[in-house]
N, CA, C and O atoms as a GROMACS GRO file, in nm:
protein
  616
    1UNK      N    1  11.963   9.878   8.100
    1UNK     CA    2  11.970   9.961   8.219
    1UNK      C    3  11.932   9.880   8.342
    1UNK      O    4  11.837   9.802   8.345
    2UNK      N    5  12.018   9.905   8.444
    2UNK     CA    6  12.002   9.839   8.541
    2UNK      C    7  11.863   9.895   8.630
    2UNK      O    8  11.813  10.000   8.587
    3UNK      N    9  11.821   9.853   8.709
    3UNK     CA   10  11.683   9.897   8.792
    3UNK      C   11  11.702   9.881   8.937
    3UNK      O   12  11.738   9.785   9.005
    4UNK      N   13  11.661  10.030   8.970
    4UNK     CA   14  11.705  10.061   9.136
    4UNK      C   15  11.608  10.033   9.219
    4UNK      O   16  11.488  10.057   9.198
    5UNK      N   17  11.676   9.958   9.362
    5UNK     CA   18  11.575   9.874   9.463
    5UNK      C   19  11.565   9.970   9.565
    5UNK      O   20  11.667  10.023   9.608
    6UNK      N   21  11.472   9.994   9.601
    6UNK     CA   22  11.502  10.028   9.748
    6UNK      C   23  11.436   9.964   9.882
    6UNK      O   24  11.331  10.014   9.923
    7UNK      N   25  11.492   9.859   9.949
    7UNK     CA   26  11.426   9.772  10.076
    7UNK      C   27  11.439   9.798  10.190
    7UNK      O   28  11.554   9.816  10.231
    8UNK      N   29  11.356   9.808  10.259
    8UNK     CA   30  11.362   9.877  10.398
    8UNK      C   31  11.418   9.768  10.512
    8UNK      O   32  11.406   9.664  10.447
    9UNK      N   33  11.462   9.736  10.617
    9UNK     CA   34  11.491   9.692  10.684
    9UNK      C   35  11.592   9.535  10.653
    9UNK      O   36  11.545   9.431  10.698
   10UNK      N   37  11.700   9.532  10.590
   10UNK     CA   38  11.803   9.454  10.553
   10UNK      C   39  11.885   9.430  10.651
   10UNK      O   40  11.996   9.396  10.610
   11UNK      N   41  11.877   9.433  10.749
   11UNK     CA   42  11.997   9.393  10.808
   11UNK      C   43  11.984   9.256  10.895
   11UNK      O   44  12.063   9.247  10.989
   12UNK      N   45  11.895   9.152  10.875
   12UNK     CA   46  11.872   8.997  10.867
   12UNK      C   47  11.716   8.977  10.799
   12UNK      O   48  11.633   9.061  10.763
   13UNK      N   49  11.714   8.837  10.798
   13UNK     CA   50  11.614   8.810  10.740
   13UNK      C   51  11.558   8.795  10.603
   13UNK      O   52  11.616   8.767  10.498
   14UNK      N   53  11.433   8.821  10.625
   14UNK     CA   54  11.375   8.876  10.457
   14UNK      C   55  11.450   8.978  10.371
   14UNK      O   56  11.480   8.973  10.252
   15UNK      N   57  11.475   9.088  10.482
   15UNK     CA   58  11.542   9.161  10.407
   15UNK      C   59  11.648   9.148  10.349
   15UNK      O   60  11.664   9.170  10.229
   16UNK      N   61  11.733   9.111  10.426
   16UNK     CA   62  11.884   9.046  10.354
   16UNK      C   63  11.850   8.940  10.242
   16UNK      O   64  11.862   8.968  10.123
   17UNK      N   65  11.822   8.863  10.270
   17UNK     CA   66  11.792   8.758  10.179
   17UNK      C   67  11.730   8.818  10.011
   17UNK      O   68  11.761   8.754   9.911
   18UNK      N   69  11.638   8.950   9.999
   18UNK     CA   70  11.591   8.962   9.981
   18UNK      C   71  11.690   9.097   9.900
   18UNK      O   72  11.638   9.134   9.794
   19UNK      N   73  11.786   9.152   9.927
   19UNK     CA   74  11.904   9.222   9.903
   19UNK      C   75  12.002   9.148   9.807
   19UNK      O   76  12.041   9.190   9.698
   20UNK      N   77  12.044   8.995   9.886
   20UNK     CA   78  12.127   8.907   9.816
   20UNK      C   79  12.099   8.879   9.689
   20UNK      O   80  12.183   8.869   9.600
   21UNK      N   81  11.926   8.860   9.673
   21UNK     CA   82  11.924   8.779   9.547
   21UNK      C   83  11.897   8.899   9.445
   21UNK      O   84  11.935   8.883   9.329
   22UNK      N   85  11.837   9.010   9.480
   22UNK     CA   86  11.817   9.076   9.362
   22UNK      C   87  11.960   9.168   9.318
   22UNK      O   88  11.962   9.238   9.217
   23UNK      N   89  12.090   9.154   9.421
   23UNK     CA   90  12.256   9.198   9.398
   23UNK      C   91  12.268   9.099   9.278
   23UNK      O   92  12.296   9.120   9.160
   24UNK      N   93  12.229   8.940   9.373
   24UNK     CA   94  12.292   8.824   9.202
   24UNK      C   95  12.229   8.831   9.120
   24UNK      O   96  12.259   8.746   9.037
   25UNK      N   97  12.121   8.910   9.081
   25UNK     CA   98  12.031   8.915   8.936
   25UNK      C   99  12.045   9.053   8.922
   25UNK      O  100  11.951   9.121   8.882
   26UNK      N  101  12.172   9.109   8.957
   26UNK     CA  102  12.197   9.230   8.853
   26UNK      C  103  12.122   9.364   8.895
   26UNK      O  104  12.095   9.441   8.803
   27UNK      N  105  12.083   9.399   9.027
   27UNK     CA  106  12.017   9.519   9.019
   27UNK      C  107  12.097   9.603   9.160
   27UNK      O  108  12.165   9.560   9.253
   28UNK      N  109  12.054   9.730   9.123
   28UNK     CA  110  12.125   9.854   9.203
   28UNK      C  111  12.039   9.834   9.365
   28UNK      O  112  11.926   9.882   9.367
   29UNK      N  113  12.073   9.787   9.456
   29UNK     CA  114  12.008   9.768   9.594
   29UNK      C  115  11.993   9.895   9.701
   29UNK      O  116  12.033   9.838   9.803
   30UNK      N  117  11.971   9.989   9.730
   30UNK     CA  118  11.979  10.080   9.848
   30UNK      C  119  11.910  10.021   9.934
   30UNK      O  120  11.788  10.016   9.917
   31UNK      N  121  11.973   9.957  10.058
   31UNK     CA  122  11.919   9.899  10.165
   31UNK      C  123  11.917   9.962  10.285
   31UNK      O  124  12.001  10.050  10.296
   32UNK      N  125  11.835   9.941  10.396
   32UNK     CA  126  11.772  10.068  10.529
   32UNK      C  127  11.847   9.941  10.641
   32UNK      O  128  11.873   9.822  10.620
   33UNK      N  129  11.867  10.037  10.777
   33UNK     CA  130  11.881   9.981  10.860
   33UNK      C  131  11.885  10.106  10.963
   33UNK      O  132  11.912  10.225  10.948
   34UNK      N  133  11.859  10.051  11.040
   34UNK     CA  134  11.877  10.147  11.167
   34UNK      C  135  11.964  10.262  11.220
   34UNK      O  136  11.950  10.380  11.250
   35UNK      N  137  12.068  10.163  11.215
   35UNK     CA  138  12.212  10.167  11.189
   35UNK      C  139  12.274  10.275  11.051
   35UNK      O  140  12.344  10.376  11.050
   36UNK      N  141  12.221  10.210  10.966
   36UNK     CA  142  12.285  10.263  10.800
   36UNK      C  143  12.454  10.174  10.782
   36UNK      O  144  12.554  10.217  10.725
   37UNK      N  145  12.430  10.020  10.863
   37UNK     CA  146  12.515   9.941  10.808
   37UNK      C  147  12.469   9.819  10.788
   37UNK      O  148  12.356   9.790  10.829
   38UNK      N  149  12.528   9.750  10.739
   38UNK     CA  150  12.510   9.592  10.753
   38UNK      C  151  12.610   9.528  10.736
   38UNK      O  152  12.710   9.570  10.679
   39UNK      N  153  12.593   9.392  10.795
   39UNK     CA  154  12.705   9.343  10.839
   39UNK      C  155  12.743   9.188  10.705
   39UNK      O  156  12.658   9.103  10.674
   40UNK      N  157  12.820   9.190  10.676
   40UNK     CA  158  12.840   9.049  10.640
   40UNK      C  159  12.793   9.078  10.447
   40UNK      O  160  12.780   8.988  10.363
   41UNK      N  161  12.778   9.216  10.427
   41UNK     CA  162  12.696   9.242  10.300
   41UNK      C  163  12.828   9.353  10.221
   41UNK      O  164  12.871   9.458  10.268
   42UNK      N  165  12.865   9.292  10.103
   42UNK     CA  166  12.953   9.428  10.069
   42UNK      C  167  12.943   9.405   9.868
   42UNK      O  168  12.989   9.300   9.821
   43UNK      N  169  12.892   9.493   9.788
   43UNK     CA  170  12.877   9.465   9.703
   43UNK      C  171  12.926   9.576   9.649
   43UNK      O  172  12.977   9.670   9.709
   44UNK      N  173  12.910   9.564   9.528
   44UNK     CA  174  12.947   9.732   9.405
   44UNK      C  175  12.823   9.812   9.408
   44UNK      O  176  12.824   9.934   9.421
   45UNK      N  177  12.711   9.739   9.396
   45UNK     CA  178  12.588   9.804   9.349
   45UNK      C  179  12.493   9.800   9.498
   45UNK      O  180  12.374   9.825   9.515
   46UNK      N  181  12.552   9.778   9.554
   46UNK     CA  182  12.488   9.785   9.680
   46UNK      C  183  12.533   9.894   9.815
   46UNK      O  184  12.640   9.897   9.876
   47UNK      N  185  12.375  10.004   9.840
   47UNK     CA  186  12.449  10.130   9.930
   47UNK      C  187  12.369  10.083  10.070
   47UNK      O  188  12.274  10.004  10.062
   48UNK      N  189  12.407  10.129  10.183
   48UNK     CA  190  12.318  10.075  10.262
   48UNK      C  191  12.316  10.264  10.340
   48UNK      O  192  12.401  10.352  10.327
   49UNK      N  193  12.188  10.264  10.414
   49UNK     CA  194  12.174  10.402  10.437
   49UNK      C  195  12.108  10.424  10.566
   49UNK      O  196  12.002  10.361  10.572
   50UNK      N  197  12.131  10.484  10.658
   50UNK     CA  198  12.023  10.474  10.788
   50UNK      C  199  11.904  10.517  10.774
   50UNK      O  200  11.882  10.616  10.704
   51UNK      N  201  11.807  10.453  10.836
   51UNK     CA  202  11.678  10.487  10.830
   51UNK      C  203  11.595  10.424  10.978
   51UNK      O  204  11.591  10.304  11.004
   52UNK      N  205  11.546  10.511  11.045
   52UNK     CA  206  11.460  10.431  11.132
   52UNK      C  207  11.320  10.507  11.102
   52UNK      O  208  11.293  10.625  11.084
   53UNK      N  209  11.229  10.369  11.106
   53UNK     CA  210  11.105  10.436  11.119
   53UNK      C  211  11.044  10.477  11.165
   53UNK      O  212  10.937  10.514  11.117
   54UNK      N  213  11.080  10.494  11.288
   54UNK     CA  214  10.972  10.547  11.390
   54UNK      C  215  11.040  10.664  11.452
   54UNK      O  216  11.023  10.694  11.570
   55UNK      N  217  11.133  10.744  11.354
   55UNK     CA  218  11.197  10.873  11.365
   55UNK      C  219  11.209  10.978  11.231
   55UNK      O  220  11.287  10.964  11.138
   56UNK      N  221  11.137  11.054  11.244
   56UNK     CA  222  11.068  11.137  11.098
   56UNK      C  223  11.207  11.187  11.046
   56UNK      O  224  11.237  11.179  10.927
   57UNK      N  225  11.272  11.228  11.122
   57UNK     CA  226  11.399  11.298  11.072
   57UNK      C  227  11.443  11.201  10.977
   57UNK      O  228  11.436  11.207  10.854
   58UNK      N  229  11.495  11.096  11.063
   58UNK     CA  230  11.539  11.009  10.915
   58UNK      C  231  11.503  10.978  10.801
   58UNK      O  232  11.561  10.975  10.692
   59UNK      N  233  11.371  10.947  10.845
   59UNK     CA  234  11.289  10.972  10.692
   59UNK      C  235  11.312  11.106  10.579
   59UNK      O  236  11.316  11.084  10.458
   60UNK      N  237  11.325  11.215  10.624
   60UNK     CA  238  11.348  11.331  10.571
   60UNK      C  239  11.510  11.332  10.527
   60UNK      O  240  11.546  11.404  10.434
   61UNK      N  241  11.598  11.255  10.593
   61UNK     CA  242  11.773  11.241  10.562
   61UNK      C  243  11.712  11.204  10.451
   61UNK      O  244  11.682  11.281  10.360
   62UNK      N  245  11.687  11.070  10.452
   62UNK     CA  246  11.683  10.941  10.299
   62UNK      C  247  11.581  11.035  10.204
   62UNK      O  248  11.619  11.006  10.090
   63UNK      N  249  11.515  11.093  10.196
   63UNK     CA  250  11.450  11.190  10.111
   63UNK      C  251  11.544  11.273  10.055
   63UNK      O  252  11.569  11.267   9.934
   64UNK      N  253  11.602  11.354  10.132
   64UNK     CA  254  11.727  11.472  10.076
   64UNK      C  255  11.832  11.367  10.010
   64UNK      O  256  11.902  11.415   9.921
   65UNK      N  257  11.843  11.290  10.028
   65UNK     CA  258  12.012  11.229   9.978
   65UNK      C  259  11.921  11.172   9.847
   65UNK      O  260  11.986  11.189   9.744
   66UNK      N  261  11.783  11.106   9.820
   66UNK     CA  262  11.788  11.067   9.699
   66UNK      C  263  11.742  11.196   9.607
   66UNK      O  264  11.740  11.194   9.484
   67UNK      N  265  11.708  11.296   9.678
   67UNK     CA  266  11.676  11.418   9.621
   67UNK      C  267  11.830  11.448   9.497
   67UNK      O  268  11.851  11.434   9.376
   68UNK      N  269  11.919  11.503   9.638
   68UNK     CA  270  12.090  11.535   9.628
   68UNK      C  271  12.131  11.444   9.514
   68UNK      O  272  12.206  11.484   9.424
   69UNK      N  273  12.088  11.336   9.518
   69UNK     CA  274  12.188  11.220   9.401
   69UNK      C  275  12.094  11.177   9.293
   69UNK      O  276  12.105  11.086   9.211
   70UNK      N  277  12.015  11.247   9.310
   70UNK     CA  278  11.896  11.247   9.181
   70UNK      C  279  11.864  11.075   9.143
   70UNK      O  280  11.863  11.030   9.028
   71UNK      N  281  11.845  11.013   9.243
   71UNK     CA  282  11.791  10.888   9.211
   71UNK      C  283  11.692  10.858   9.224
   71UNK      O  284  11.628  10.888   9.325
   72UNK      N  285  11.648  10.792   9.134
   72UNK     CA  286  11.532  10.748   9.054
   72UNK      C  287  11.486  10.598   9.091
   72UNK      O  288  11.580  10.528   9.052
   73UNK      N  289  11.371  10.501   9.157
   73UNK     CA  290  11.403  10.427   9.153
   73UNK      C  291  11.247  10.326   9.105
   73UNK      O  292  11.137  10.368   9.071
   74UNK      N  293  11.285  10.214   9.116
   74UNK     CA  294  11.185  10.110   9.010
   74UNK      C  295  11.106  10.032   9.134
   74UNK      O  296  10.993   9.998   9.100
   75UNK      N  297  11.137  10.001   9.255
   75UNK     CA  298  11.092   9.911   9.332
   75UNK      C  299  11.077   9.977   9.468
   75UNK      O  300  11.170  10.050   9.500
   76UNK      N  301  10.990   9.966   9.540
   76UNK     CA  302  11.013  10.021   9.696
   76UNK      C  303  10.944   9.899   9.743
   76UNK      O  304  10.828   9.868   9.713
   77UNK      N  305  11.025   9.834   9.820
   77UNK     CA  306  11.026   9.698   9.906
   77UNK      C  307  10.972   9.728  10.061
   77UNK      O  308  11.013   9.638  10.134
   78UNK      N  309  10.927   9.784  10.101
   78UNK     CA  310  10.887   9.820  10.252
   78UNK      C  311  10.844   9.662  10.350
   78UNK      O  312  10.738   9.606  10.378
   79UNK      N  313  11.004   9.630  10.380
   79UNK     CA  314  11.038   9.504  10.462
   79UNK      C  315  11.070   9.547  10.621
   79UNK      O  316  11.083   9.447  10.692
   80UNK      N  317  11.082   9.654  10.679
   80UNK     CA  318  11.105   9.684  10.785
   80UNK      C  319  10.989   9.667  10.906
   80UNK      O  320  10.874   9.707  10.893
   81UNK      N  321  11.020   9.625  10.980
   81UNK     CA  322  10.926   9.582  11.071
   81UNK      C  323  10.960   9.550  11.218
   81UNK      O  324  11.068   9.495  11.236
   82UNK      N  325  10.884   9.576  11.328
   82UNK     CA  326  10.944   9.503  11.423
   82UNK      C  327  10.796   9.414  11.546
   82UNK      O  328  10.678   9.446  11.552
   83UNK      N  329  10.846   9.336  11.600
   83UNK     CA  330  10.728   9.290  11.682
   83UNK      C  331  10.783   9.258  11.831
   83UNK      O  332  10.810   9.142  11.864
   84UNK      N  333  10.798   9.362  11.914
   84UNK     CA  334  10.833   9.353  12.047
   84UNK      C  335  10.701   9.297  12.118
   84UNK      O  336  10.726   9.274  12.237
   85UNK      N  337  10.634   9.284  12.100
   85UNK     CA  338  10.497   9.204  12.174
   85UNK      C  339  10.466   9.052  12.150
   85UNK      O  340  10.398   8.980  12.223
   86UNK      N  341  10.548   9.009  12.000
   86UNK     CA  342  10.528   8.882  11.966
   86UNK      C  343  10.530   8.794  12.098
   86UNK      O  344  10.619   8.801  12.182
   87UNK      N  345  10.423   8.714  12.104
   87UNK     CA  346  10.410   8.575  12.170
   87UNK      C  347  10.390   8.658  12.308
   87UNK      O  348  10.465   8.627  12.401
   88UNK      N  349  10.303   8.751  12.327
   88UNK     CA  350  10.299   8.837  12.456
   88UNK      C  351  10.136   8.846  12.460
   88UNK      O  352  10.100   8.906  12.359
   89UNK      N  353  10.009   8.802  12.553
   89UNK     CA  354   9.944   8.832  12.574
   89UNK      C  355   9.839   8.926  12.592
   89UNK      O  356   9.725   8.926  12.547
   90UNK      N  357   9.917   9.037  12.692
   90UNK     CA  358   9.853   9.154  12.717
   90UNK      C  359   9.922   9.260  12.653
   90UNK      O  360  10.041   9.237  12.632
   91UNK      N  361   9.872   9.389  12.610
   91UNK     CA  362   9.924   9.488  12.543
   91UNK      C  363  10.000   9.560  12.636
   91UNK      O  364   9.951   9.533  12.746
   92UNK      N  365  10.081   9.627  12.647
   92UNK     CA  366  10.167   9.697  12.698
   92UNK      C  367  10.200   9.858  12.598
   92UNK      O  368  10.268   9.871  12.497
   93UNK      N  369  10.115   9.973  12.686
   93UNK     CA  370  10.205  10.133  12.558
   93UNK      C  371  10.245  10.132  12.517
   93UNK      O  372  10.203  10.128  12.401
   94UNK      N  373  10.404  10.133  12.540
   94UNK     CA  374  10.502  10.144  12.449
   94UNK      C  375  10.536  10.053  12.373
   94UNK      O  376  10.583  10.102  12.271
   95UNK      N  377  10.535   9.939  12.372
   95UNK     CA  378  10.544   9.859  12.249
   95UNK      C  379  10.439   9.878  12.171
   95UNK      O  380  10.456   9.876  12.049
   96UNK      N  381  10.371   9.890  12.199
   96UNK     CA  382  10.200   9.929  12.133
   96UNK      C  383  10.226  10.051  12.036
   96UNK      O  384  10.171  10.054  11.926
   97UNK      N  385  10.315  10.153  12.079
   97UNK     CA  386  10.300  10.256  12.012
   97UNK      C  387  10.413  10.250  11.898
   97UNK      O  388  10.401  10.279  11.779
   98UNK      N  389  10.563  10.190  11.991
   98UNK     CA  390  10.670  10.138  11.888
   98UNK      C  391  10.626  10.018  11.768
   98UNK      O  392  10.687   9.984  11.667
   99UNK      N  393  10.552   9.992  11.800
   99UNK     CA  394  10.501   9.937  11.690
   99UNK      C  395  10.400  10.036  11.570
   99UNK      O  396  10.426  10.074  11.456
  100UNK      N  397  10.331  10.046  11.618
  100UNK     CA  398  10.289  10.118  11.516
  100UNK      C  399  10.343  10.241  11.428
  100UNK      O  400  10.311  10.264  11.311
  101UNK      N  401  10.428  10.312  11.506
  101UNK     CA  402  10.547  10.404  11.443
  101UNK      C  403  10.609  10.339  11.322
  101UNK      O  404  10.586  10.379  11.208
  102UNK      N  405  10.718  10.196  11.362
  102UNK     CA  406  10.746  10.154  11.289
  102UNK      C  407  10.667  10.091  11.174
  102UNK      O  408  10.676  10.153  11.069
  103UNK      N  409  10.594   9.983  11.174
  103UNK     CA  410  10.497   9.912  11.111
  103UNK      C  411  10.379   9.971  11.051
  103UNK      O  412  10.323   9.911  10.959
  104UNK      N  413  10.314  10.136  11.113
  104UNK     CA  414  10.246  10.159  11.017
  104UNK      C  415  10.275  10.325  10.944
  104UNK      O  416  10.295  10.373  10.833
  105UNK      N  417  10.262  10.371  11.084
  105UNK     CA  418  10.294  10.519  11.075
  105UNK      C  419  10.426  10.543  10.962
  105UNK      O  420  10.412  10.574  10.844
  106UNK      N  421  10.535  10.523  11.022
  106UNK     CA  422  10.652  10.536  10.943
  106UNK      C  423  10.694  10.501  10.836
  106UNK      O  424  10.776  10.566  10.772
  107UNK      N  425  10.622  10.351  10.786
  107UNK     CA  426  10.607  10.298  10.658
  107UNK      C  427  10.541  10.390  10.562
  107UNK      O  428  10.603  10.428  10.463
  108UNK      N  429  10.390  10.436  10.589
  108UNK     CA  430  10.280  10.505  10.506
  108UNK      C  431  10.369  10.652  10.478
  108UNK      O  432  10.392  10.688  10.363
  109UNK      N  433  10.422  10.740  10.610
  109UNK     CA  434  10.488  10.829  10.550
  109UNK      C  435  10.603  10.824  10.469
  109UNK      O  436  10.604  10.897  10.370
  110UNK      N  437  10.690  10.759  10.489
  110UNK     CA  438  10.810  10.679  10.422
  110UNK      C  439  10.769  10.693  10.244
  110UNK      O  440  10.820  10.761  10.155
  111UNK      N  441  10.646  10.586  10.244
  111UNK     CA  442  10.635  10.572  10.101
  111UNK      C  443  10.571  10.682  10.061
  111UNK      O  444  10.603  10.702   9.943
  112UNK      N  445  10.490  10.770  10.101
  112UNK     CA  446  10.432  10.874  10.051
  112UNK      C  447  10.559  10.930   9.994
  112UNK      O  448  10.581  10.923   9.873
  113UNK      N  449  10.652  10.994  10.087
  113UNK     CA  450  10.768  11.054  10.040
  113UNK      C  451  10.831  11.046   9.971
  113UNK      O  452  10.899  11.142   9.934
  114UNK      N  453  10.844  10.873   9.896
  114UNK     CA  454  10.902  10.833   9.818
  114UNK      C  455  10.872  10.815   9.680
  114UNK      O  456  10.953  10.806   9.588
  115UNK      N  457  10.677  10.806   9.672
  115UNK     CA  458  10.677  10.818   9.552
  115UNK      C  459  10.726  10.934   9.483
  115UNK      O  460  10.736  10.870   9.379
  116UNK      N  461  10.746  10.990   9.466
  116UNK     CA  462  10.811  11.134   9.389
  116UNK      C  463  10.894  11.078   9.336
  116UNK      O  464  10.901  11.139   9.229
  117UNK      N  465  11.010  10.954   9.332
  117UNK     CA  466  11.092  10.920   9.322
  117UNK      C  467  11.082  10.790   9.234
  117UNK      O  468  11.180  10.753   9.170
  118UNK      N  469  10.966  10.724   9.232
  118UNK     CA  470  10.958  10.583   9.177
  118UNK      C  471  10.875  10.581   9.019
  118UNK      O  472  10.755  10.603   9.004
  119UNK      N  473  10.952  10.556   8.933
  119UNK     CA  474  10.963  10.561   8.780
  119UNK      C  475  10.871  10.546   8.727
  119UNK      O  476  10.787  10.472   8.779
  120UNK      N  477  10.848  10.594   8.625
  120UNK     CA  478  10.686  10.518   8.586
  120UNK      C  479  10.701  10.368   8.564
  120UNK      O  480  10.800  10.318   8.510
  121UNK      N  481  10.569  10.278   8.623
  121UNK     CA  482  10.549  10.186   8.595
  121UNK      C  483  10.656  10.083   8.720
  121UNK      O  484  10.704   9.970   8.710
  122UNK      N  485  10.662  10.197   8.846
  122UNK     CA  486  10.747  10.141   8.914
  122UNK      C  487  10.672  10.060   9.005
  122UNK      O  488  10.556  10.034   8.974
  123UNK      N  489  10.723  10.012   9.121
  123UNK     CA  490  10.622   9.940   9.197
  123UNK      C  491  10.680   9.929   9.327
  123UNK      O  492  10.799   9.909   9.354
  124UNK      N  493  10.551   9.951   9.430
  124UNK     CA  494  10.567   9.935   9.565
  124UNK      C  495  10.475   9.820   9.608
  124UNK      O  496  10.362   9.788   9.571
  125UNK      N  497  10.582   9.756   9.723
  125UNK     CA  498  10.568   9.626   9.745
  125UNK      C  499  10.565   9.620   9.970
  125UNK      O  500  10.650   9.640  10.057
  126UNK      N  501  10.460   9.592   9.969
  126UNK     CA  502  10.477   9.571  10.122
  126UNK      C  503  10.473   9.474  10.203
  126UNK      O  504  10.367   9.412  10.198
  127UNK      N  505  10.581   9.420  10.309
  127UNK     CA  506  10.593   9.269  10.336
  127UNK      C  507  10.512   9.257  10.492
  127UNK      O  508  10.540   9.314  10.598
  128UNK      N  509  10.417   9.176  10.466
  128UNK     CA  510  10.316   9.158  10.568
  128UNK      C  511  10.356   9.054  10.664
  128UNK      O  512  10.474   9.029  10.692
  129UNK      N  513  10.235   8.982  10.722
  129UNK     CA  514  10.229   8.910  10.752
  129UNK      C  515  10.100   8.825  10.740
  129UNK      O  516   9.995   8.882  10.710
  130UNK      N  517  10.102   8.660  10.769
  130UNK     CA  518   9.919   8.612  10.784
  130UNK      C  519   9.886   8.636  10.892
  130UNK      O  520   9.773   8.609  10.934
  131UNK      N  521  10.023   8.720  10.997
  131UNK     CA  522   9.945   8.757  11.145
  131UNK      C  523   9.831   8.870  11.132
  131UNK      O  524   9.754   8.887  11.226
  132UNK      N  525   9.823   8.943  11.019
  132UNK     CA  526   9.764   9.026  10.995
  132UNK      C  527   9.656   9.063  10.892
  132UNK      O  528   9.600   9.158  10.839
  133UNK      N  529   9.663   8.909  10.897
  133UNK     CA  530   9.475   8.841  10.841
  133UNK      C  531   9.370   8.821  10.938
  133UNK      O  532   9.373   8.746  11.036
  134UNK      N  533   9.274   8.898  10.901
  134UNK     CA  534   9.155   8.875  10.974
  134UNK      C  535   9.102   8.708  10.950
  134UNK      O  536   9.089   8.619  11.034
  135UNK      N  537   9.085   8.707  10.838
  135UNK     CA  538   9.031   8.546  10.834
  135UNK      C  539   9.131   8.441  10.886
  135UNK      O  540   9.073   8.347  10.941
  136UNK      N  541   9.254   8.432  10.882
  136UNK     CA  542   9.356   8.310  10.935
  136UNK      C  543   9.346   8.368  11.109
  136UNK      O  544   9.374   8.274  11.183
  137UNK      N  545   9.323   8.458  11.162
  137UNK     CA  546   9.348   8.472  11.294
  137UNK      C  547   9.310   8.379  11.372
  137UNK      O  548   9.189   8.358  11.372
  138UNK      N  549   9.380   8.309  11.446
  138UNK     CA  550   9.303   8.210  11.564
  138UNK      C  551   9.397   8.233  11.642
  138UNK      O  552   9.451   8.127  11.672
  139UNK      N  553   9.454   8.336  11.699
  139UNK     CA  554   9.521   8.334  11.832
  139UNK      C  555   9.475   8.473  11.906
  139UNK      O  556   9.392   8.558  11.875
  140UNK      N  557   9.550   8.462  11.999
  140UNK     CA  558   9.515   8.616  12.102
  140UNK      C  559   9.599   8.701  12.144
  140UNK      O  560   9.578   8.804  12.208
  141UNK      N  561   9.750   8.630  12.086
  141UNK     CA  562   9.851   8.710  12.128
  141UNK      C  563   9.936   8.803  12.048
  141UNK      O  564   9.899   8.814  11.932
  142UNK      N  565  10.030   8.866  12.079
  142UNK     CA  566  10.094   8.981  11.973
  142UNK      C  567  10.004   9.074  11.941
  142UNK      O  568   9.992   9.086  11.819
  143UNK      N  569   9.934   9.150  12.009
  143UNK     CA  570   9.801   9.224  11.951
  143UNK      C  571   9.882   9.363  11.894
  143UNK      O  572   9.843   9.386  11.780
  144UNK      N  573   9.948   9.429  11.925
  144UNK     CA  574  10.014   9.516  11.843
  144UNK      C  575  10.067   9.523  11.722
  144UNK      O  576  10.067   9.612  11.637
  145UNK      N  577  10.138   9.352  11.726
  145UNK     CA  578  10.250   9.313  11.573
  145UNK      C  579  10.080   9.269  11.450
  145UNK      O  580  10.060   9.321  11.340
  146UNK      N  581  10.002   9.181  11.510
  146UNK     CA  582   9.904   9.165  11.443
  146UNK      C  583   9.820   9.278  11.371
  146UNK      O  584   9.794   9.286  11.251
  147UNK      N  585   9.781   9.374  11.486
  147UNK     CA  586   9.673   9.491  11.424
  147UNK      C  587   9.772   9.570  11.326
  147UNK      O  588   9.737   9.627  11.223
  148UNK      N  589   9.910   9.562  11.382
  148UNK     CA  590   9.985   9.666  11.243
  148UNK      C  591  10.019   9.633  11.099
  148UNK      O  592  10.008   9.703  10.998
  149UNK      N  593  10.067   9.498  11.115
  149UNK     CA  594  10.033   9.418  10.969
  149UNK      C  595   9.899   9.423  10.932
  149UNK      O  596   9.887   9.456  10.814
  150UNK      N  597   9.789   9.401  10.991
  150UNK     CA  598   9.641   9.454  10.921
  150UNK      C  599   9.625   9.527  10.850
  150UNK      O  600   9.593   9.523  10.731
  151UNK      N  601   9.661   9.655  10.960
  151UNK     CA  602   9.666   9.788  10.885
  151UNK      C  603   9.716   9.833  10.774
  151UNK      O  604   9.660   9.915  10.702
  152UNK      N  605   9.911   9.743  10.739
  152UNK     CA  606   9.930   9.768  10.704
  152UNK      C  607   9.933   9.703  10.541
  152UNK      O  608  10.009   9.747  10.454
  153UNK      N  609   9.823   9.577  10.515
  153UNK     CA  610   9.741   9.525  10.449
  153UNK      C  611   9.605   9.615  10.369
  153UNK      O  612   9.549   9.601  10.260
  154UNK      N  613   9.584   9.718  10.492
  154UNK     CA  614   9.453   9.819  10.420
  154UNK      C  615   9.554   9.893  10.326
  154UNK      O  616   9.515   9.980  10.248
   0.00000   0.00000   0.00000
């Protein structure tokens, strides 16, 4: 039996990369994007689905549709992320807050929602950063992208 992925934010990067290899080792991928496309990605076993995090509704779509299609799955990859403050000094609101929507808020509800769904003996997996190590910290900047990977480390 094949084993169902589900990774949040695929549409470059970790995530893609991270889509590609577990398509060539044989597993069922449901990948997130903003959008609910991706570009340059087209497989059999691979669905791609919109999701933004820092908009509850969507969260509640991708809930009903794996509800609706009764899928079951083995992995929750929570790769979605964004850092509009990177390499930025002073904090600024709204990135301050778009960040944390995405990066913590939206993640924590996301997966809450999802365990209902993840198999026994399944596993959730969350992609950090060392920006969001207290002990490696030696800089002063990105204070939003940093404190939300922290957080999202607790």
């Amino acid at each position: 039996m094949n084993k169902t992925i589900v990774i949040t934010g695929v549409s470059k990067g970790i995530g893609f990369a991270l889509t590609q290899q577990f398509l060539n080792n044989g597993y069922f991928v449901i990948g997130t994007s903003r959008t609910g496309e991706i570009e340059n990605l087209s497989h059999a076993n691979f669905t791609a689905l919109k999701l933004d995090l820092s908009k509850e509704e969507t969260i509640f779509t991708f809930d009903k549709i794996l509800e609706n299609k009764n899928i079951k799955i083995d992995f929750l990859i929570n790769n979605a992320g964004i850092g509009p403050d990177l390499d930025t000094i002073k904090p600024e609101i709204e990135s301050f807050k778009q960040t944390f929507d995405v990066n913590v808020t939206g993640t924590v509800f996301f997966t809450e929602l999802l365990c209902k769904y993840i198999n026994v003996g399944g596993k959730i997996i969350n992609i950090s950063s060392k920006m969001g190590s207290i002990k490696l910290c030696d800089h002063i900047d990105s204070i939003a992208y940093r404190m939300s990977k922290t957080a999202l480390n607790m």
